[in-house]
C-alpha positions, 0 to 999 in steps of 0.5 A: 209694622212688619208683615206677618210671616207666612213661612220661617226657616230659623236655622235649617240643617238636614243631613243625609247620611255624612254628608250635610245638605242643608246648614243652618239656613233662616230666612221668612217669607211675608203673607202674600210674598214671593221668594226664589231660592237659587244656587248651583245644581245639587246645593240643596234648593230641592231639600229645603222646599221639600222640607217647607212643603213638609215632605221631609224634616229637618235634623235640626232647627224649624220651619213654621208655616202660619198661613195654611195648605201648601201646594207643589209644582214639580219639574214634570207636570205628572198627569195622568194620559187617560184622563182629560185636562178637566178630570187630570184636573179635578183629580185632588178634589175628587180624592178628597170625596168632592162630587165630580159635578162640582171637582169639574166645575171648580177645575174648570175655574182653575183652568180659566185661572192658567187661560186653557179653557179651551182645552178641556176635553184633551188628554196630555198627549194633546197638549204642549209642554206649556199647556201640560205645565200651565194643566200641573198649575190648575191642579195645585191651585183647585184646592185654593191654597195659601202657600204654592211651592214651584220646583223649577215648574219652567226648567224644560220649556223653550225660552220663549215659552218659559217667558210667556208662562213666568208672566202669566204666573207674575200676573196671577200672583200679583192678582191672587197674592198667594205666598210662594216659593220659587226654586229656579237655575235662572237668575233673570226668572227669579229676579222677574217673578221674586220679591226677595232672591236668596243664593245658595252655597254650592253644598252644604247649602248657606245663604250667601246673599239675599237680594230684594228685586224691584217693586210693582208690577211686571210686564215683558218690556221688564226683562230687560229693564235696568232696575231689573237687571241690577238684581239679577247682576248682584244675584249672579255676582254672589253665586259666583263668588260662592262658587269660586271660594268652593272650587279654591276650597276643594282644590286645596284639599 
């Protein structure tokens, strides 16, 4: 028996303006799954999480979402400089009317979630671009949602502290089991914190692969593991190729 959906895209087309963005694009992600959208830089990858996210809408076909409240992270961790890590925080929960005694008790239990419980009474300033992405991640999941949806969270850290957060992020899906949905440049991030790896046409974005990453857990000797770097091998291979065939269709125009 197969797993339930928790996301489909059943043939996705967005224009803006003349120009097509997105092209009728289908895939699923299971209840519980992990999923990573790569391609080049202005294929699209964007778009097509703002549209699951529900921050914009297709022109055509649809995207069905069956699993409940969806969260972003975004490129910059957007906290507000006046405000501690704990009330930066409990923010969206104080937005909805909670109590500040019980948005801080539950933001506090986001913060132990992303290891920062030490940190609490700094203000962003105070902290690293790793603790400020790590803040951004406790704030989309204080609200406990189904569907986490991550637009390249990692693209301004230091590799080596982009490693530490993708297997922080890897251990904390494995144990909580949200649906996700990872847009990335790095074929060896998708391939250690996915399921599935979907490749995108350079613009209008087309899936041109889909390539599954090895099952079980991961732990930092995975990153250079065999099993791992033939998904990453495949993946890579399949953007290139759509890369080349673009680059010879342009230059024969």
């Amino acid at each position: 028996m197969l797993a339930p959906a928790s996301i489909t895209v059943e043939n996705v087309s967005r224009c803006f303006g003349e120009t097509l963005a997105i092209d009728r694009v289908s895939f699923e992600v299971k209840v519980g799954g992990c999923c990573a959208l790569i391609g080049p830089s202005g294929c699209g990858k964007t778009t097509l999480l703002r549209m699951i996210g529900g921050l914009d809408a297709p022109d055509s076909g649809s995207i069905t979402r069956c699993d409940g409240e969806s969260a972003f992270v975004f490129q910059e961790p957007r906290l507000l400089p006046w405000l501690t890590l704990l009330d930066n925080v409990a923010l969206p929960l104080r937005l909805r009317g909670m109590t500040r005694a019980e948005s801080r008790e539950r933001a506090a239990e986001a913060i132990s979630l992303v290891k920062l419980s030490d940190a609490h009474a700094r203000t962003p300033a105070q902290l690293s671009g790793g603790m400020r992405m790590r803040a951004s991640l406790a704030r989309a999941l204080i609200a406990k949602p189904k569907v986490l949806l991550l637009d390249e969270p990692m693209s301004g850290l230091d590799d080596v502290t982009r490693h530490e957060l993708d297997e922080e992020l890897r251990e904390l899906w494995e144990r909580e089991r949200f649906t996700v949905i990872l847009v990335t440049h790095s074929v060896a991030e998708a391939a250690y914190l996915a399921e599935e790896i979907i490749v995108l046409t350079p613009r209008p974005a087309r899936i041109v692969a889909r390539v599954a990453t090895p099952s079980g857990e991961r732990d930092a000797s995975s990153w250079t593991s065999p099993q791992l770097n033939t998904s990453v091998r495949i993946a890579s291979e399949a953007m290139l190729r759509a890369i080349t065939q673009d680059t010879r269709k342009m230059l024969r125009t």
